[in-house]
C-alpha positions in Angstrom: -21.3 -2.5 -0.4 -21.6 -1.7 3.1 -18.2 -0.7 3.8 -17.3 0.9 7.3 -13.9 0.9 7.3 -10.7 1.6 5.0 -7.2 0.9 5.8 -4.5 2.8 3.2 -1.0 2.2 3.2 0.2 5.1 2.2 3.6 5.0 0.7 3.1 3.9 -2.9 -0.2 3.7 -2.2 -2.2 7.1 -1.4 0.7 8.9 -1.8 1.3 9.4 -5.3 5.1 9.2 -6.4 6.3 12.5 -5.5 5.4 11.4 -2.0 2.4 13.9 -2.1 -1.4 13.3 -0.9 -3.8 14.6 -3.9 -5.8 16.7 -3.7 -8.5 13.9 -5.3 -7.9 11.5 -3.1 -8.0 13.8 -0.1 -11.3 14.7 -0.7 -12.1 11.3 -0.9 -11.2 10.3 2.3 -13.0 13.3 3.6 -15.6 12.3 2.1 -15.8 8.6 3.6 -14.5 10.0 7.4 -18.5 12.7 6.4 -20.5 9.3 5.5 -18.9 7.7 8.9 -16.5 5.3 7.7 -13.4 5.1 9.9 -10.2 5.9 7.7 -7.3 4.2 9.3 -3.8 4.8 8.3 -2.0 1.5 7.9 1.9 2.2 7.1 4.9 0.3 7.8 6.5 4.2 8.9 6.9 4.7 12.2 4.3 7.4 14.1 6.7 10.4 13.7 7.0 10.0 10.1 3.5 10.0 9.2 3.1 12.2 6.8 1.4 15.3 8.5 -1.3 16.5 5.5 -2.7 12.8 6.0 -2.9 13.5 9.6 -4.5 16.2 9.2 -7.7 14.9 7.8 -10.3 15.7 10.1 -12.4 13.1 11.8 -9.0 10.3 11.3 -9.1 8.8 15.1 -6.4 5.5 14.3 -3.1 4.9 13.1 -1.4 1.4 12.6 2.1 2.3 12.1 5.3 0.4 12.1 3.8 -2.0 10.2 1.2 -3.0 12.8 3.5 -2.4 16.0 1.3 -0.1 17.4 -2.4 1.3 16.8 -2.5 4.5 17.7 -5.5 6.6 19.1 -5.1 10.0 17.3 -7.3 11.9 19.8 -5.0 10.9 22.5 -1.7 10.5 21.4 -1.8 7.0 23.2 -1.0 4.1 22.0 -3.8 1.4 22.6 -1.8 -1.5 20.9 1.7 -2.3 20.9 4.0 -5.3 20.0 7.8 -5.2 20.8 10.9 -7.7 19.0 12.1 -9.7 21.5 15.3 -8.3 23.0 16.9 -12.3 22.2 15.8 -11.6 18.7 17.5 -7.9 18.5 20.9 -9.5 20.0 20.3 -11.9 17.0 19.7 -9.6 14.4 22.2 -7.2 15.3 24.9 -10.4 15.6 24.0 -11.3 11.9 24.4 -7.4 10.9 27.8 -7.2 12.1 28.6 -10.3 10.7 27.8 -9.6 7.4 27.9 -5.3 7.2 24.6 -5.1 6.4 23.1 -1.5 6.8 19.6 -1.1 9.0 17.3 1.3 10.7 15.6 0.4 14.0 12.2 2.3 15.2 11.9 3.2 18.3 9.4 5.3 20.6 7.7 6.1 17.4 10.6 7.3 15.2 13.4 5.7 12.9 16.7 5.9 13.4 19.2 4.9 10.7 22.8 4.2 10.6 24.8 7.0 9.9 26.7 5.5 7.2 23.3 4.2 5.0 21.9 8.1 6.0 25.3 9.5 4.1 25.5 7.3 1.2 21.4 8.1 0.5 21.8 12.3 0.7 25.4 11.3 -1.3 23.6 9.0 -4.0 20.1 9.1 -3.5 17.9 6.0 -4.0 16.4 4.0 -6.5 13.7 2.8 -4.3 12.9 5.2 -2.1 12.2 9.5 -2.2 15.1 11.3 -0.7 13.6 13.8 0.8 11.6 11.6 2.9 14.6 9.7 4.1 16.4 13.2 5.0 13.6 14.8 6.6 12.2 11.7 8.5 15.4 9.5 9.8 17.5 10.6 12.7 21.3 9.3 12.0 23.4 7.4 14.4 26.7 6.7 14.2 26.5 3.7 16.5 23.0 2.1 15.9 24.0 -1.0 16.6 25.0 0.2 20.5 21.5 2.1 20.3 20.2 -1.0 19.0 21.2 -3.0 22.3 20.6 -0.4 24.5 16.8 -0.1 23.6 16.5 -3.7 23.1 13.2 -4.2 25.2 11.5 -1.7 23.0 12.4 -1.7 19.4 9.2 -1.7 17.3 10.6 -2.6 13.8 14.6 -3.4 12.0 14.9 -2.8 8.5 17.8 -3.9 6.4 18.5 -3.0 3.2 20.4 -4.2 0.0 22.1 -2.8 -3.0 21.4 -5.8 -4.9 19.0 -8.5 -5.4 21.8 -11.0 -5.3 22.5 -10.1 -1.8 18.8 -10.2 -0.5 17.9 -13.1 -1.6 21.3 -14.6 0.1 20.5 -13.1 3.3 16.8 -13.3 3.4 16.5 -17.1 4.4 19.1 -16.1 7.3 16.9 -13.2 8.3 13.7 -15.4 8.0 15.8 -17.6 9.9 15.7 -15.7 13.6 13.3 -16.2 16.6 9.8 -14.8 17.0 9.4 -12.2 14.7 7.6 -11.0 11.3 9.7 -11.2 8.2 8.0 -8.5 5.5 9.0 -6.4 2.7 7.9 -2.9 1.9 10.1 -2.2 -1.0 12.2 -4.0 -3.3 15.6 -3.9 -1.6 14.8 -4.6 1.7 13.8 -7.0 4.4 11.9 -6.1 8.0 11.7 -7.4 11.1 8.7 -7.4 13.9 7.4 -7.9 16.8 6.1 -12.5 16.1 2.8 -9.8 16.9 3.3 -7.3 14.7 1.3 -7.2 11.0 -0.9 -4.4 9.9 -3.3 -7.4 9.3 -3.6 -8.7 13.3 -3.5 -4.9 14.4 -6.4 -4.5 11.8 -8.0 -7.4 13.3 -7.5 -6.2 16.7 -9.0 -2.8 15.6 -11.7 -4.0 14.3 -13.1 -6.1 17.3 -12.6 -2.6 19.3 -15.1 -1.2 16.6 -17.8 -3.9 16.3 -16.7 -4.0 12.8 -16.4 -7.1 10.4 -14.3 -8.1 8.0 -17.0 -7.8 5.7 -17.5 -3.8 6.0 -13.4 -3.7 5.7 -11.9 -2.4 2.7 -8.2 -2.2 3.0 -5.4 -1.0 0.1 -1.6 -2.0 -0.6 0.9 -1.9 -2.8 3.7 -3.9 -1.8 4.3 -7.2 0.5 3.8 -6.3 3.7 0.2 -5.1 2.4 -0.4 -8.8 1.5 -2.1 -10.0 5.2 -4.1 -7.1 5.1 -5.4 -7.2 1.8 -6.0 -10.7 2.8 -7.8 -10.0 5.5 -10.1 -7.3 4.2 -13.7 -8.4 2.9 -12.5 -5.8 0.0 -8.5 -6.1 -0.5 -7.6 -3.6 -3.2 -4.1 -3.4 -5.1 -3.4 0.1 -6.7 -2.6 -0.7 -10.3 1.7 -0.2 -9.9 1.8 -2.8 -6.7 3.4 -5.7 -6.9 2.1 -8.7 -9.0 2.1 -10.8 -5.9 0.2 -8.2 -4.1 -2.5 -7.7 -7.1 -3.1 -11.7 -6.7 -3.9 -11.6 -3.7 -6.3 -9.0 -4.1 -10.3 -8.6 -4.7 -9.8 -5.9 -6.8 -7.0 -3.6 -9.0 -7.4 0.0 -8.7 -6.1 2.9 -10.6 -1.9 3.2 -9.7 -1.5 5.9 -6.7 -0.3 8.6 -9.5 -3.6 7.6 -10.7 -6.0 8.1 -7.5 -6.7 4.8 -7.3 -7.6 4.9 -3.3 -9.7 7.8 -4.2 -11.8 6.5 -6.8 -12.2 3.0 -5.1 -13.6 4.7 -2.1 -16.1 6.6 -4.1 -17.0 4.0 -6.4 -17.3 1.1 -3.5 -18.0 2.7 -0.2 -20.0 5.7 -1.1 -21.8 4.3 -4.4 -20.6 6.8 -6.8 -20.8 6.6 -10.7 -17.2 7.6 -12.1 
């Protein structure tokens, strides 16, 4: 396969489930950025919480972040792509949250914020769907993010609300699907985003790509939960690692290894750089 570009999600997906790049598939994409594929991170984080050993990988020049509001030149700092909620829709979303007491995070300027209160109960009690550490070391708490919310309404990238139980997602889901001009996605199970009507890893992938001269043909692109979908979608090779979602491994070409597994790894050396495993 002539493949010339791979798009990872990370979380779930080239991380493994301590929230840790391995060493395997590290040297996988090392390998790939050597035989000139562009590696392109493709993560519903926002730019600051990239995770810094990815980063580091030399020869990475893009980042999609907050799931596809911004591409990111990473020899610049510069965004060259960027997609924005509508401040009508944040005044919507932010009405509804009150309403209801739901708990959110807003991105902003490249970094998540999150309501003090969801911050507190997740260092208190932890989380069933998501690492700790990463929420501590990653999120900046607000005690009023709702104010911070409206104040920064022209340029909020991304909301995300979350749920302690299915029973209440899937009440308030239709209601969330339900506002103006934006993206409705899930990244993991107790949650429900909001972005930019613009703003999919998939169109930011597409809108890569033309920069590159690259089809969808030479893309191979990885995912493991729902807002990885579009992408996969979109890729000529759209690979589910073996613990994604079983909606997400439908809509793929091909199952990989889980990401405890190095399934990204072994994909990219048994696809795009011909290896026997």
């Amino acid at each position: 396969m002539d493949i010339r570009l791979v798009a990872l999600d990370l979380d779930g997906t080239t991380m493994n489930s301590d929230n840790r790049l391995s060493d395997y598939n590290r040297k996988s994409l090392e390998a790939a950025v050597q035989a000139g594929i562009q590696v392109v991170v493709a993560s519903g984080r926002a730019f600051d919480a990239l995770p810094k050993e990815v980063l580091a990988i030399p020869g990475l020049q893009y980042a999609i972040s907050s799931n596809g509001a911004h591409i990111t030149d990473l020899t610049t700092g510069k965004f060259i792509y960027s997609s924005y909620i509508t401040p009508t829709t944040v005044d919507r979303a932010i009405d509804l949250a009150v309403k209801e007491h739901l708990m959110v995070e807003a991105f902003c300027h490249g970094k998540p914020y999150i309501s003090e209160a969801l911050y507190e109960d997740i260092r208190v009690n932890g989380s069933v769907y998501r690492n700790k550490e990463y929420v501590m070391t990653t999120r900046t708490p607000i005690p009023d993010i709702f104010g911070f919310m409206r104040e920064n309404r022209e340029i909020l990238e991304n909301i995300n609300f979350f749920f302690y139980g299915d029973d209440r997602l899937k009440e308030m889901r239709p209601r969330i699907q339900s506002l103006p001009d934006c993206n409705v996605v899930s990244s993991v199970k107790n949650n429900i985003e909001i972005g930019g009507i613009n703003s999919s890893k998939a169109h930011a992938l597409e809108i890569l790509s033309r920069k590159l001269k690259i089809p969808r043909e030479g893309i191979m692109s990885f995912g493991d939960a729902g807002n990885d979908i579009p992408m996969i979608r979109y890729a000529g090779m759209g690979v589910a690692v073996g613990n994604a979602w079983d909606d997400v491994k439908a809509a793929a070409d091909y199952v990989a290894e889980s990401n405890d597994e190095d399934g990204v790894g072994r994909t990219i050396r048994r696809f795009a750089l011909g290896e026997k495993l």
